[in-house]
PDBQT receptor file of N, H, CA, C and O in Angstrom, charges set to zero:
ATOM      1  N   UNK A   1      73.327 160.810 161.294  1.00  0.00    +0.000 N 
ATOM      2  CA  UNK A   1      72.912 160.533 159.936  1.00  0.00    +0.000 C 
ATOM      3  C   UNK A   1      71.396 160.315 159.925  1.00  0.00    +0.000 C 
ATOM      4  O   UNK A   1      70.678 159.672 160.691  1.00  0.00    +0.000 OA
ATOM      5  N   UNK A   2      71.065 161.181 158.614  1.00  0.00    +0.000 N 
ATOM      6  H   UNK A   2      71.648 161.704 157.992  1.00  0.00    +0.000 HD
ATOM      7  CA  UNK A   2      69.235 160.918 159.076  1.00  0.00    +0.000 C 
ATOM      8  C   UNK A   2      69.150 159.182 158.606  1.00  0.00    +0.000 C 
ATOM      9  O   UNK A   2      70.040 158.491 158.109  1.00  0.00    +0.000 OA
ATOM     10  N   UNK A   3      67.603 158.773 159.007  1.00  0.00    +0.000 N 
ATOM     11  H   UNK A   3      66.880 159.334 159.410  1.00  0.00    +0.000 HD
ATOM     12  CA  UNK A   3      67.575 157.467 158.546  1.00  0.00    +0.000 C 
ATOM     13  C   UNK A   3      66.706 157.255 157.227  1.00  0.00    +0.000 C 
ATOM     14  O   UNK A   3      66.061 156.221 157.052  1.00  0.00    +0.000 OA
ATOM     15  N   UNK A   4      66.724 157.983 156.590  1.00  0.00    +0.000 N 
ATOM     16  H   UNK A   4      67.247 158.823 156.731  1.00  0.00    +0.000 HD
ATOM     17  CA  UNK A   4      66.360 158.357 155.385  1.00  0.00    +0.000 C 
ATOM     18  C   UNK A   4      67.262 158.158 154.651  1.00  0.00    +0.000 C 
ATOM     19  O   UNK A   4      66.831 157.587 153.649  1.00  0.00    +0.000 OA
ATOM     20  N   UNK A   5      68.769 158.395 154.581  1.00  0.00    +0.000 N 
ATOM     21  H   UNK A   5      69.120 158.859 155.395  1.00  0.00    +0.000 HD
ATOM     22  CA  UNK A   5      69.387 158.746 154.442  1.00  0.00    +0.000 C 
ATOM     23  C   UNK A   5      70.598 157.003 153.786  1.00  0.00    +0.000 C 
ATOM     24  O   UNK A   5      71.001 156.488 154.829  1.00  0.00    +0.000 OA
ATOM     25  N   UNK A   6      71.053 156.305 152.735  1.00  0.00    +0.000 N 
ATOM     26  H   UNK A   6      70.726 156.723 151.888  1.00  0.00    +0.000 HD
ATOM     27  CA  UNK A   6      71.791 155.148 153.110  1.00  0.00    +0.000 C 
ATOM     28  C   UNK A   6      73.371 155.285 152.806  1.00  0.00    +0.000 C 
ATOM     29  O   UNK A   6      74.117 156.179 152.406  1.00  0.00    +0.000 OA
ATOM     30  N   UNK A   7      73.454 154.386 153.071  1.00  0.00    +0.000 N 
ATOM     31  H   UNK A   7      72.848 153.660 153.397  1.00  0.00    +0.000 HD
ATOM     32  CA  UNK A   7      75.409 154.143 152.901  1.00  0.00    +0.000 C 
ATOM     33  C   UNK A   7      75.613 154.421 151.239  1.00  0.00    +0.000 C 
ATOM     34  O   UNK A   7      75.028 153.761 150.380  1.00  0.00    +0.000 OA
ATOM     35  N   UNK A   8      76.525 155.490 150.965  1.00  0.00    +0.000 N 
ATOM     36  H   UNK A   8      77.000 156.027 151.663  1.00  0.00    +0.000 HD
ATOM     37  CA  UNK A   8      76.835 154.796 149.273  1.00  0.00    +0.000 C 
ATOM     38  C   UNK A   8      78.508 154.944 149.258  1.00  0.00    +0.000 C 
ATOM     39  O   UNK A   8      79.083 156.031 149.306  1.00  0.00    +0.000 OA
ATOM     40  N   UNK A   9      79.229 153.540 149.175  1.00  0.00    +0.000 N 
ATOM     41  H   UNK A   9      78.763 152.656 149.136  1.00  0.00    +0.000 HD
ATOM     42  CA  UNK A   9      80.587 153.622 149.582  1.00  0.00    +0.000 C 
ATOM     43  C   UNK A   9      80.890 153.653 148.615  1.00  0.00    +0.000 C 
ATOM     44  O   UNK A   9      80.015 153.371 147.795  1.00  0.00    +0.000 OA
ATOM     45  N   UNK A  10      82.303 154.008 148.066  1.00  0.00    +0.000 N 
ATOM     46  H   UNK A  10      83.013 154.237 148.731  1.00  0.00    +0.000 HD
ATOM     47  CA  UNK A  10      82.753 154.673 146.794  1.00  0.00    +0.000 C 
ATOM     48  C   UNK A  10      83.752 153.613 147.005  1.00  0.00    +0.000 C 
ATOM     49  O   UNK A  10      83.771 152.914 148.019  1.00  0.00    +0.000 OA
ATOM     50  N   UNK A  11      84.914 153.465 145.640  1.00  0.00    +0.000 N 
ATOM     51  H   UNK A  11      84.899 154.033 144.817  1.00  0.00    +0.000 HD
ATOM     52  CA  UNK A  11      86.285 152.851 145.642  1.00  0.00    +0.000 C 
ATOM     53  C   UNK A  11      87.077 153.623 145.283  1.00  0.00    +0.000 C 
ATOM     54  O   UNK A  11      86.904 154.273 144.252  1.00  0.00    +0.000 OA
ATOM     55  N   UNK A  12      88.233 153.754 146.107  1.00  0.00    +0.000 N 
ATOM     56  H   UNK A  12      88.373 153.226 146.944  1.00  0.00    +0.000 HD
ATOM     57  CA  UNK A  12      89.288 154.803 145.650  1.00  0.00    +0.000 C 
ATOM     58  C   UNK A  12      90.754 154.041 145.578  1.00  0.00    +0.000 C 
ATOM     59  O   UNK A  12      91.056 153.082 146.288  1.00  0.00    +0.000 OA
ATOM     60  N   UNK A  13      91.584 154.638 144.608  1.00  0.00    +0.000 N 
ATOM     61  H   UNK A  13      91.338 155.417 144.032  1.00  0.00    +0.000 HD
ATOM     62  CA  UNK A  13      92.379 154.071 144.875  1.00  0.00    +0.000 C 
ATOM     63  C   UNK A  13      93.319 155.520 144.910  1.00  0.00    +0.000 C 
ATOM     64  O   UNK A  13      92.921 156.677 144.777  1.00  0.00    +0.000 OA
ATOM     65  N   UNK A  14      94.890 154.945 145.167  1.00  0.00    +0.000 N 
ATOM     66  H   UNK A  14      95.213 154.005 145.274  1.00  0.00    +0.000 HD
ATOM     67  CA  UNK A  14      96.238 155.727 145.877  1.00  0.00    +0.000 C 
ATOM     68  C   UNK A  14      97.715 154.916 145.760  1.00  0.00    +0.000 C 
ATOM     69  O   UNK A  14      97.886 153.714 145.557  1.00  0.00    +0.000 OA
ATOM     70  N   UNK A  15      98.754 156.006 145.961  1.00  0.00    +0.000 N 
ATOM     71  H   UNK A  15      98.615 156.982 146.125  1.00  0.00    +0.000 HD
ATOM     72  CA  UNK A  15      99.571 155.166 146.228  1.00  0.00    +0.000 C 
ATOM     73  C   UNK A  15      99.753 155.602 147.318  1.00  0.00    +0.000 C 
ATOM     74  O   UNK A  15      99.015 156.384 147.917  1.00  0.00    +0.000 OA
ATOM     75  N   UNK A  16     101.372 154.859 147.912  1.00  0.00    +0.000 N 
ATOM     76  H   UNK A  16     101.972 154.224 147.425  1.00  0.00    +0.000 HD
ATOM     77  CA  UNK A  16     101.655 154.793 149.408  1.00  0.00    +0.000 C 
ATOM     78  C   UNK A  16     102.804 156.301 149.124  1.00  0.00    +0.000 C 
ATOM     79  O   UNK A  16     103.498 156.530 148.134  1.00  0.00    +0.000 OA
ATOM     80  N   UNK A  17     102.723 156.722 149.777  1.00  0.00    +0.000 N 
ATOM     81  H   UNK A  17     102.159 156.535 150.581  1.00  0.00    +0.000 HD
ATOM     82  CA  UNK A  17     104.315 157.979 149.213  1.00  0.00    +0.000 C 
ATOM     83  C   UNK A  17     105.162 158.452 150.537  1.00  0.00    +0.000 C 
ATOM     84  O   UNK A  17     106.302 158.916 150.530  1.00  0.00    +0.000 OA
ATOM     85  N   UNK A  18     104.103 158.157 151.968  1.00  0.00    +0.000 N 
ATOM     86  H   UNK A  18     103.177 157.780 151.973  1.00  0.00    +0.000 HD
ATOM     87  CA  UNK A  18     105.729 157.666 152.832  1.00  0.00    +0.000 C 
ATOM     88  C   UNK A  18     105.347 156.670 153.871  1.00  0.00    +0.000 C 
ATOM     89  O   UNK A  18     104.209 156.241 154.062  1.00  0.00    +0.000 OA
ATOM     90  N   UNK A  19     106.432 156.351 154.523  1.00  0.00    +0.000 N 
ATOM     91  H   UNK A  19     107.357 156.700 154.368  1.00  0.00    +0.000 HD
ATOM     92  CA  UNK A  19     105.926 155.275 155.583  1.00  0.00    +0.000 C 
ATOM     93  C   UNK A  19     107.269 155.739 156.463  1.00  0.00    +0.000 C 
ATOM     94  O   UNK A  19     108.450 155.959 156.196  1.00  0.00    +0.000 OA
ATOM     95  N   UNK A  20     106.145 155.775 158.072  1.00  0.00    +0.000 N 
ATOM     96  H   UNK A  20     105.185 155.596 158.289  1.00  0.00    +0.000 HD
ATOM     97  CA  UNK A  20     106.901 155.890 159.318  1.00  0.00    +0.000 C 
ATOM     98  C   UNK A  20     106.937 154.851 159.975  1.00  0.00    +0.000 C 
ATOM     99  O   UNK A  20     106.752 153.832 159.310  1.00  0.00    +0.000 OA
ATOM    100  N   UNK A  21     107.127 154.706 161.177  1.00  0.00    +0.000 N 
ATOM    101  H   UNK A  21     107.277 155.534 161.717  1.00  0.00    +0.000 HD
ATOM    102  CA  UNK A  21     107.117 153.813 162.444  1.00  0.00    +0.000 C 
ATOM    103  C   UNK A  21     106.141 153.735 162.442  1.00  0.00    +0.000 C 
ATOM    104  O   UNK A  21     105.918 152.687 161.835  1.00  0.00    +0.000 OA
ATOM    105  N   UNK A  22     105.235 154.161 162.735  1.00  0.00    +0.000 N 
ATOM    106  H   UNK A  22     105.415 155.012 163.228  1.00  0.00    +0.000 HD
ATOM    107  CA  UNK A  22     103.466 154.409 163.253  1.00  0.00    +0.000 C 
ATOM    108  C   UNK A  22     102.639 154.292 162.363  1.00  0.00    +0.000 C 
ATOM    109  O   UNK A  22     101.564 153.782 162.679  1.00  0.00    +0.000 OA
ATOM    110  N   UNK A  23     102.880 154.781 160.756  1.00  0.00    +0.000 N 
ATOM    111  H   UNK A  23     103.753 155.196 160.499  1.00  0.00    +0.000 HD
ATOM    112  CA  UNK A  23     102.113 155.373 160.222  1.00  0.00    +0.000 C 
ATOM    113  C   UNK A  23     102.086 155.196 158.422  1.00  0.00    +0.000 C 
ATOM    114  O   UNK A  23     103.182 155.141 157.864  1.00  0.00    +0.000 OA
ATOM    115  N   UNK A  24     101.442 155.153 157.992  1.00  0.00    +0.000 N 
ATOM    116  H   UNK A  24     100.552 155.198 158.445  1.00  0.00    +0.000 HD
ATOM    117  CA  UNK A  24     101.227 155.302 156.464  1.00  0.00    +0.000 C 
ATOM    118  C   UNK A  24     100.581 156.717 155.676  1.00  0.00    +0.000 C 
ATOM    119  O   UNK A  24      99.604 157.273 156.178  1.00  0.00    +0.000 OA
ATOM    120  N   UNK A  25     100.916 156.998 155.002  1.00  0.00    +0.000 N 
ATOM    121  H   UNK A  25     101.710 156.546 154.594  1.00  0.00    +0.000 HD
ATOM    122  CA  UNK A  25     100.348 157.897 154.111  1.00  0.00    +0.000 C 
ATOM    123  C   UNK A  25     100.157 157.822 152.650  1.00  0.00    +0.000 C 
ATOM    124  O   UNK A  25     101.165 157.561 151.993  1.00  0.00    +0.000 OA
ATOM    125  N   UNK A  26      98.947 158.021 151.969  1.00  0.00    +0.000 N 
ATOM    126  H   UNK A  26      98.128 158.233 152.502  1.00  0.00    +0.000 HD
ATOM    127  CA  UNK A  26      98.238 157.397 150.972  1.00  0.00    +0.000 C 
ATOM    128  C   UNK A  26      97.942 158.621 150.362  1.00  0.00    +0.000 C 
ATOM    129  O   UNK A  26      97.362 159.546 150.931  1.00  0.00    +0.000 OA
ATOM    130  N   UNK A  27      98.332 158.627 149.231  1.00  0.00    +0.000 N 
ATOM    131  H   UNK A  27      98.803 157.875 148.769  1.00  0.00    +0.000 HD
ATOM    132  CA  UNK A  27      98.189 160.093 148.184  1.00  0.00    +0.000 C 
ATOM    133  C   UNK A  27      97.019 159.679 147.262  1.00  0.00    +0.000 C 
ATOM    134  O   UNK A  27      97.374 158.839 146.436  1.00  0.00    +0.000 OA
ATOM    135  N   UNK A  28      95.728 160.038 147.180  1.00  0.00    +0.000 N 
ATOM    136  H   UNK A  28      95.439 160.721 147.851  1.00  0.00    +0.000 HD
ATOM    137  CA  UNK A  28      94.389 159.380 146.586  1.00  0.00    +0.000 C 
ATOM    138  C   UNK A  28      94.936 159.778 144.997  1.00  0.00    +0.000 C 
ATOM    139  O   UNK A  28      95.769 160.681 144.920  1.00  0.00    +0.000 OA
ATOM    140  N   UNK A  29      94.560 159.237 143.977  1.00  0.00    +0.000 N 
ATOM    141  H   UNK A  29      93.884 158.503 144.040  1.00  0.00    +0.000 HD
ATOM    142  CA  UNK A  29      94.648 159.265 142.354  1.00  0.00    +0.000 C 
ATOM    143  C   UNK A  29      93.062 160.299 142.518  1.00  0.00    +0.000 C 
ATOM    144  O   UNK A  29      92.068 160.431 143.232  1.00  0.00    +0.000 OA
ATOM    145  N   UNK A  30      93.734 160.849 141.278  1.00  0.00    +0.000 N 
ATOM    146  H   UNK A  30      94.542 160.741 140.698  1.00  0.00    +0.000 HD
ATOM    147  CA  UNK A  30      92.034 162.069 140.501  1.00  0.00    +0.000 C 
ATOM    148  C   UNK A  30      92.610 163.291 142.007  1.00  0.00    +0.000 C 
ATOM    149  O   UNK A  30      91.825 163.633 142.891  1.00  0.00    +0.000 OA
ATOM    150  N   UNK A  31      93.964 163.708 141.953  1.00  0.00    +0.000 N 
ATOM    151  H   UNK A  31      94.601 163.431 141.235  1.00  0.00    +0.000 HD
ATOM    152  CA  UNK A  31      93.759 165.125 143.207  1.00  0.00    +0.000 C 
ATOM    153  C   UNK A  31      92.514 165.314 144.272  1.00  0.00    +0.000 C 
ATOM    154  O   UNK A  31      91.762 166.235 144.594  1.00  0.00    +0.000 OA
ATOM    155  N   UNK A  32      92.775 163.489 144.759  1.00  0.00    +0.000 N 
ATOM    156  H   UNK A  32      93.386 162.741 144.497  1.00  0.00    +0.000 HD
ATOM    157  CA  UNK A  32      91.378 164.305 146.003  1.00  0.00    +0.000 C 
ATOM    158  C   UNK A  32      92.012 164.258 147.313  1.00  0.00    +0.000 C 
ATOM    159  O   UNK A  32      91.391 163.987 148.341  1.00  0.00    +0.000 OA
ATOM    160  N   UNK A  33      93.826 164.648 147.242  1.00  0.00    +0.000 N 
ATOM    161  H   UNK A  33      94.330 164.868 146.407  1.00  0.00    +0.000 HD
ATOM    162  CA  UNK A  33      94.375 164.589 148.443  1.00  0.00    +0.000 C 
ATOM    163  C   UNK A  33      95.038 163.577 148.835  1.00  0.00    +0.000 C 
ATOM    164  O   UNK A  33      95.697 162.813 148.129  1.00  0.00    +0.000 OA
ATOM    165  N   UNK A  34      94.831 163.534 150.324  1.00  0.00    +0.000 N 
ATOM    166  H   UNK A  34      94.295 164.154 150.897  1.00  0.00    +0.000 HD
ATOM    167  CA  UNK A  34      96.045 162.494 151.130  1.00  0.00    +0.000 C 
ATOM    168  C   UNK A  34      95.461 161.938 152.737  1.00  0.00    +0.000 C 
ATOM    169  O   UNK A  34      94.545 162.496 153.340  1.00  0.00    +0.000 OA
ATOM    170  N   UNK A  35      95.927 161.194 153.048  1.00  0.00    +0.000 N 
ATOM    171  H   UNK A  35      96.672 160.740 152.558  1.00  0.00    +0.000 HD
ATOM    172  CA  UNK A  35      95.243 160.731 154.151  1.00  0.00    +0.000 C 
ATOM    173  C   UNK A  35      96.884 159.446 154.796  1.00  0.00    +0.000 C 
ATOM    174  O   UNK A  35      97.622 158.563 154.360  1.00  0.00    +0.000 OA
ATOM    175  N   UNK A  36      96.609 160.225 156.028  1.00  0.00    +0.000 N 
ATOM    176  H   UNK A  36      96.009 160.942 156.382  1.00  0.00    +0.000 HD
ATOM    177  CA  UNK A  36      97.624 158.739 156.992  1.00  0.00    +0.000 C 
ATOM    178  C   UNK A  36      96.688 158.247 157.764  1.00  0.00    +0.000 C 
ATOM    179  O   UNK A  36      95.645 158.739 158.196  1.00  0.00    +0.000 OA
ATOM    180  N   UNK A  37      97.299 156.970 157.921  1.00  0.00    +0.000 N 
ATOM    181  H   UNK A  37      98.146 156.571 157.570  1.00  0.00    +0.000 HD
ATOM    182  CA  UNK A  37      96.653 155.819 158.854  1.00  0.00    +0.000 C 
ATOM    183  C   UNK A  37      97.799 155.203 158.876  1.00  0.00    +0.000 C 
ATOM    184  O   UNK A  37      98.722 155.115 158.067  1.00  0.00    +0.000 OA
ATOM    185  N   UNK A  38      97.512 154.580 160.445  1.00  0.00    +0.000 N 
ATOM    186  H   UNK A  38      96.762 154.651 161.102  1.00  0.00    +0.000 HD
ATOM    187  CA  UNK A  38      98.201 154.038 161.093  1.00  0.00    +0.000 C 
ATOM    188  C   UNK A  38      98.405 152.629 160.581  1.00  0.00    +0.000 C 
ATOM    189  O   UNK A  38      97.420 151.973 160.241  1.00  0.00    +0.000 OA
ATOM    190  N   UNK A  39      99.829 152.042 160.493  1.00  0.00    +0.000 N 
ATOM    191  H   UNK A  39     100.629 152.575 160.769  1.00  0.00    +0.000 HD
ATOM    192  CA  UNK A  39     100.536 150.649 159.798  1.00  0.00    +0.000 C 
ATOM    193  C   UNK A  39      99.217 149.912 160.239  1.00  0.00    +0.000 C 
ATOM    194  O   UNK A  39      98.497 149.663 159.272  1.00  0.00    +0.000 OA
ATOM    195  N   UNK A  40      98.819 149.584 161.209  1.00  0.00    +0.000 N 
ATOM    196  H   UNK A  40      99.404 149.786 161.994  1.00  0.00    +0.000 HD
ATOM    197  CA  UNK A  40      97.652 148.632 161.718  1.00  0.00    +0.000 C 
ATOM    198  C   UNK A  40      96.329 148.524 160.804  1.00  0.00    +0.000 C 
ATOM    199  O   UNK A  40      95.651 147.496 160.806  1.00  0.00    +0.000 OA
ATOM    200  N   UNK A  41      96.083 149.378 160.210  1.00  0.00    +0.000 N 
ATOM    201  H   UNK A  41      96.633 150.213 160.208  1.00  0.00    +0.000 HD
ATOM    202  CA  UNK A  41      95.233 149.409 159.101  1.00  0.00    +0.000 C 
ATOM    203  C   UNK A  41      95.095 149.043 157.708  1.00  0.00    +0.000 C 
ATOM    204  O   UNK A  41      94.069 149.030 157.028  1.00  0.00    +0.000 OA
ATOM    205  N   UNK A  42      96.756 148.628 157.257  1.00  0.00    +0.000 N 
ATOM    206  H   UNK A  42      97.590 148.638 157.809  1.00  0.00    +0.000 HD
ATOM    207  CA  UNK A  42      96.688 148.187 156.492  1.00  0.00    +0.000 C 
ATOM    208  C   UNK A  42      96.866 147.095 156.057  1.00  0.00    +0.000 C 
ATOM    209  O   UNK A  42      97.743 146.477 156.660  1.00  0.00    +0.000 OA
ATOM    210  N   UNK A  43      96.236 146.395 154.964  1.00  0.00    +0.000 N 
ATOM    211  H   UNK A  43      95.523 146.897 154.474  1.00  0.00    +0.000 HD
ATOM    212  CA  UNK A  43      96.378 144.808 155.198  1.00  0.00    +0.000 C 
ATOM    213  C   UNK A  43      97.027 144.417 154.127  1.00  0.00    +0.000 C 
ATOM    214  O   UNK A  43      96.582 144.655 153.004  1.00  0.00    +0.000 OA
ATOM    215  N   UNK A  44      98.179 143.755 154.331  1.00  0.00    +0.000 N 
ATOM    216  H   UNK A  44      98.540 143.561 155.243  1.00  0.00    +0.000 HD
ATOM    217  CA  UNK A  44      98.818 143.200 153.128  1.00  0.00    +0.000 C 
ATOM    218  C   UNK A  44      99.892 142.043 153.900  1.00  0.00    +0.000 C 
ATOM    219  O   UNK A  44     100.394 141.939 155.019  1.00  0.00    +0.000 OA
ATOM    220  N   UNK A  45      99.927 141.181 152.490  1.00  0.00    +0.000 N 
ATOM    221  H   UNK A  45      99.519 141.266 151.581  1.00  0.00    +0.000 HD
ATOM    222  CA  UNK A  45     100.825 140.098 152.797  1.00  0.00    +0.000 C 
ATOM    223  C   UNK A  45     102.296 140.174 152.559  1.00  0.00    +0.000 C 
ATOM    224  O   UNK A  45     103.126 139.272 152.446  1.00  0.00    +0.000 OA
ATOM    225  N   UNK A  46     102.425 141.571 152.508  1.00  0.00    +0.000 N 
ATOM    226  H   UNK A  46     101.751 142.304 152.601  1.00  0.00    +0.000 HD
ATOM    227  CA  UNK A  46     104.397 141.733 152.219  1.00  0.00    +0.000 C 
ATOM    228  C   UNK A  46     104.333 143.071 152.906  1.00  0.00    +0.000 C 
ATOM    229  O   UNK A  46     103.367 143.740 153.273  1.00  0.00    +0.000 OA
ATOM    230  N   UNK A  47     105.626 143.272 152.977  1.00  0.00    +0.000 N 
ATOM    231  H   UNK A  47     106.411 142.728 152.679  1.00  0.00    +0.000 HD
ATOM    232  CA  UNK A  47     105.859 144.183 154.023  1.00  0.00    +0.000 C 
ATOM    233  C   UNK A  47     105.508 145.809 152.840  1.00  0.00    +0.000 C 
ATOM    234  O   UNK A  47     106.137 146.043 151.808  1.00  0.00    +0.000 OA
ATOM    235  N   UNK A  48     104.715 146.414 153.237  1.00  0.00    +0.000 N 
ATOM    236  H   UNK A  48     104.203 146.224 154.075  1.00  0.00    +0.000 HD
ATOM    237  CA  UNK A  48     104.407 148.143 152.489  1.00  0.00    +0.000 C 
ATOM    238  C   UNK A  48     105.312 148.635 151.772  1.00  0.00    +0.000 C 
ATOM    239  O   UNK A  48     106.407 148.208 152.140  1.00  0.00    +0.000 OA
ATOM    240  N   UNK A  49     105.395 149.475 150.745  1.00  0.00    +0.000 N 
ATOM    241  H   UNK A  49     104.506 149.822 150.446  1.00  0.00    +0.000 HD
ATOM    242  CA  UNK A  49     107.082 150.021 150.371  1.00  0.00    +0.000 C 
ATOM    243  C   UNK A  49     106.246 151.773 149.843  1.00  0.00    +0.000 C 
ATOM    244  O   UNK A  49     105.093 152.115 150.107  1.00  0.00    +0.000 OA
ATOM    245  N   UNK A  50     107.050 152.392 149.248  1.00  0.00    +0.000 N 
ATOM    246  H   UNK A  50     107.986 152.115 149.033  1.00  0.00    +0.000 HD
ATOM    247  CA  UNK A  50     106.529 153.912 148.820  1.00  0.00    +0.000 C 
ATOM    248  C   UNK A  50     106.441 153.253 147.633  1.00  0.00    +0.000 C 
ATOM    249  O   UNK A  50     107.014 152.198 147.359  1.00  0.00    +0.000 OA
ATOM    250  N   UNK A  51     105.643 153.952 146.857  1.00  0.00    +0.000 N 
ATOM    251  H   UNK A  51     105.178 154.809 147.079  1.00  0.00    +0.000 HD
ATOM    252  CA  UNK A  51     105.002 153.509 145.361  1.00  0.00    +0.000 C 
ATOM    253  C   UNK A  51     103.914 152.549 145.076  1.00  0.00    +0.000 C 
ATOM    254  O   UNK A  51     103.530 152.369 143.920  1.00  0.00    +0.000 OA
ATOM    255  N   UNK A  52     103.464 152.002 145.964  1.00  0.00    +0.000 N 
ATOM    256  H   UNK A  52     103.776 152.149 146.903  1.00  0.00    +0.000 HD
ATOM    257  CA  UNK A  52     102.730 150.464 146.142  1.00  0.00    +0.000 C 
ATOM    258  C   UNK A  52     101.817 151.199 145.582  1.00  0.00    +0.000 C 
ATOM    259  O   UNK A  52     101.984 152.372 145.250  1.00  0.00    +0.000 OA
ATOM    260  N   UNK A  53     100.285 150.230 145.374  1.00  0.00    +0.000 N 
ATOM    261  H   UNK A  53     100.149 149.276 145.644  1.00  0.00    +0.000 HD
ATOM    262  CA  UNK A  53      99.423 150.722 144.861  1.00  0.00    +0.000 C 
ATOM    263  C   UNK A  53      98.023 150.425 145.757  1.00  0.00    +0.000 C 
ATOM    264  O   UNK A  53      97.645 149.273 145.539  1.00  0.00    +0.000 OA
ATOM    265  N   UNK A  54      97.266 151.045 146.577  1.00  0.00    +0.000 N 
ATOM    266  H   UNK A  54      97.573 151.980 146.754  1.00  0.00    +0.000 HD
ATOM    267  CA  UNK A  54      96.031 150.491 147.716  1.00  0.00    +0.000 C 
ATOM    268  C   UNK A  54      94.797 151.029 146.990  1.00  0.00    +0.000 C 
ATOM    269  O   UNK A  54      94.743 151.894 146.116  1.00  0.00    +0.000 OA
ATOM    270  N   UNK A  55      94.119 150.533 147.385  1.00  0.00    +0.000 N 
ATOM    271  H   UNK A  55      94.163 149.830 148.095  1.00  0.00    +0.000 HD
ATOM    272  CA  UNK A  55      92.871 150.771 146.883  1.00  0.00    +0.000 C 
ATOM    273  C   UNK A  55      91.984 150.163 148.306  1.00  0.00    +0.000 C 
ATOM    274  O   UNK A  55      92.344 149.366 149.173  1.00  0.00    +0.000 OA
ATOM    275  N   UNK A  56      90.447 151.051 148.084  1.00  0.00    +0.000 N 
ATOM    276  H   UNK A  56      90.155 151.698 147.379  1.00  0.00    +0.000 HD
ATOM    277  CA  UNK A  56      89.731 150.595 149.409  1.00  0.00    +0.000 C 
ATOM    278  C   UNK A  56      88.357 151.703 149.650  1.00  0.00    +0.000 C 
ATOM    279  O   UNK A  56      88.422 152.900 149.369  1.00  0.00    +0.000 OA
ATOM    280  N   UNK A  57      87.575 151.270 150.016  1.00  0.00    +0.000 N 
ATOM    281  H   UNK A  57      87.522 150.298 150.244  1.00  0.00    +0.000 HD
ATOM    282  CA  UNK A  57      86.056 151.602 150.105  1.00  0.00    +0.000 C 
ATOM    283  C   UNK A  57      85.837 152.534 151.134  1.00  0.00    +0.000 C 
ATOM    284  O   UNK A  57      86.367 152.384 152.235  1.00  0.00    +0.000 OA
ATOM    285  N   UNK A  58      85.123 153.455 150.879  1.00  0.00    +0.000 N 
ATOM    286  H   UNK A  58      84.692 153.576 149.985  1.00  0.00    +0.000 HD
ATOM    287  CA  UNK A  58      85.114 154.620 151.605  1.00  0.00    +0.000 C 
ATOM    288  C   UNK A  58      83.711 155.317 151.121  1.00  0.00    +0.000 C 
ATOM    289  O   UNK A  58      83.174 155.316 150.012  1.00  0.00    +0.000 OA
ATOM    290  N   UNK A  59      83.246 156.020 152.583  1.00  0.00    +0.000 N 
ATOM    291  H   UNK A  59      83.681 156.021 153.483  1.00  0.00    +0.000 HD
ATOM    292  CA  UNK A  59      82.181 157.153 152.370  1.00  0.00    +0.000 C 
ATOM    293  C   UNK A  59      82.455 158.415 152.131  1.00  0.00    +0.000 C 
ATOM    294  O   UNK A  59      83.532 158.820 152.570  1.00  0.00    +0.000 OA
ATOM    295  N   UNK A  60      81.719 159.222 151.502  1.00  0.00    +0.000 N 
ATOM    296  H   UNK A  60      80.844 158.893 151.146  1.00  0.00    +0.000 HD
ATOM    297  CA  UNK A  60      82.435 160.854 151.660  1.00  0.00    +0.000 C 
ATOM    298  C   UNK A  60      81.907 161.003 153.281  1.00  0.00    +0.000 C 
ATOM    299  O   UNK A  60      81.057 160.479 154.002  1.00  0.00    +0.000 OA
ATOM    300  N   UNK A  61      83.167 162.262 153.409  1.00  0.00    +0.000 N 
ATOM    301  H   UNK A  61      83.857 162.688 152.824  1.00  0.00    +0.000 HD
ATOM    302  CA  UNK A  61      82.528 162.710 154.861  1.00  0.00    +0.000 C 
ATOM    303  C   UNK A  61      80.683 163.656 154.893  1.00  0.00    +0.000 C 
ATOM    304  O   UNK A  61      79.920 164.081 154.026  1.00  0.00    +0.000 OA
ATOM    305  N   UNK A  62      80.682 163.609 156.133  1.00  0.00    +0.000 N 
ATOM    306  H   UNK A  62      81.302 163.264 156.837  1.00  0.00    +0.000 HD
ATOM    307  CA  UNK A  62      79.314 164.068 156.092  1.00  0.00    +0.000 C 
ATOM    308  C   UNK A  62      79.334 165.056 157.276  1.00  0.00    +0.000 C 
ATOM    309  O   UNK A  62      80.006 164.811 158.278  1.00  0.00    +0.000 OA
ATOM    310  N   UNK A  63      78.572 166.206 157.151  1.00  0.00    +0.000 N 
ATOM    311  H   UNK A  63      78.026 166.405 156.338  1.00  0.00    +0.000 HD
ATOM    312  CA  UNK A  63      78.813 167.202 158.209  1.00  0.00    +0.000 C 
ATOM    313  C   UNK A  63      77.282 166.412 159.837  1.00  0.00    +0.000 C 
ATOM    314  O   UNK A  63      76.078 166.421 159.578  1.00  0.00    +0.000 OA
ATOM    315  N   UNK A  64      77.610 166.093 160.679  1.00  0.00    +0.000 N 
ATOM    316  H   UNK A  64      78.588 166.085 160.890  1.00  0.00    +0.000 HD
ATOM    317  CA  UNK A  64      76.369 165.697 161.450  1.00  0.00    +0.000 C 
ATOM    318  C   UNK A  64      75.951 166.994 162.196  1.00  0.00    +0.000 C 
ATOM    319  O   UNK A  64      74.745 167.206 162.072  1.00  0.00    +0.000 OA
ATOM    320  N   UNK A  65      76.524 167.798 162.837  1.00  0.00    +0.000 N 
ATOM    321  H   UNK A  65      77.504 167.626 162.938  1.00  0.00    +0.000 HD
ATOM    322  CA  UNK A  65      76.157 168.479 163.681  1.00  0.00    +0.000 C 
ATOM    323  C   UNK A  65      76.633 170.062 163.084  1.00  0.00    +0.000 C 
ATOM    324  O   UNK A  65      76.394 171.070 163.748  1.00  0.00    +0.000 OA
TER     325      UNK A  65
């Protein structure tokens, strides 16, 4: 990343639409896709279910090389 260059983190939100052993998957709101991460990543005080609602701060990707 140049150093010119600063952080601008966005908020997105999603719901949850499946859950494995390992894993979560998060369907982003506004069609910008889907993304899994692993149960360990997510933080909540009740156990996850499909339909929930997450939200959470994020950069767009950036090409480095």
């Amino acid at each position: 990343m140049k150093e010119e260059n600063f952080i601008n983190q966005n908020y997105f939100q999603g719901k949850i639409t499946d859950i494995s052993d390992g894993g979560i998957e998060i369907e982003f709101s506004g069609r910008l896709g889907n993304m899994r991460i692993p149960k360990r990543m997510l933080i909540s005080d009740k156990e996850p279910k499909v339909g929930s609602e997450v939200g959470f701060m994020m950069t767009y990707p950036e090409v480095l090389e």
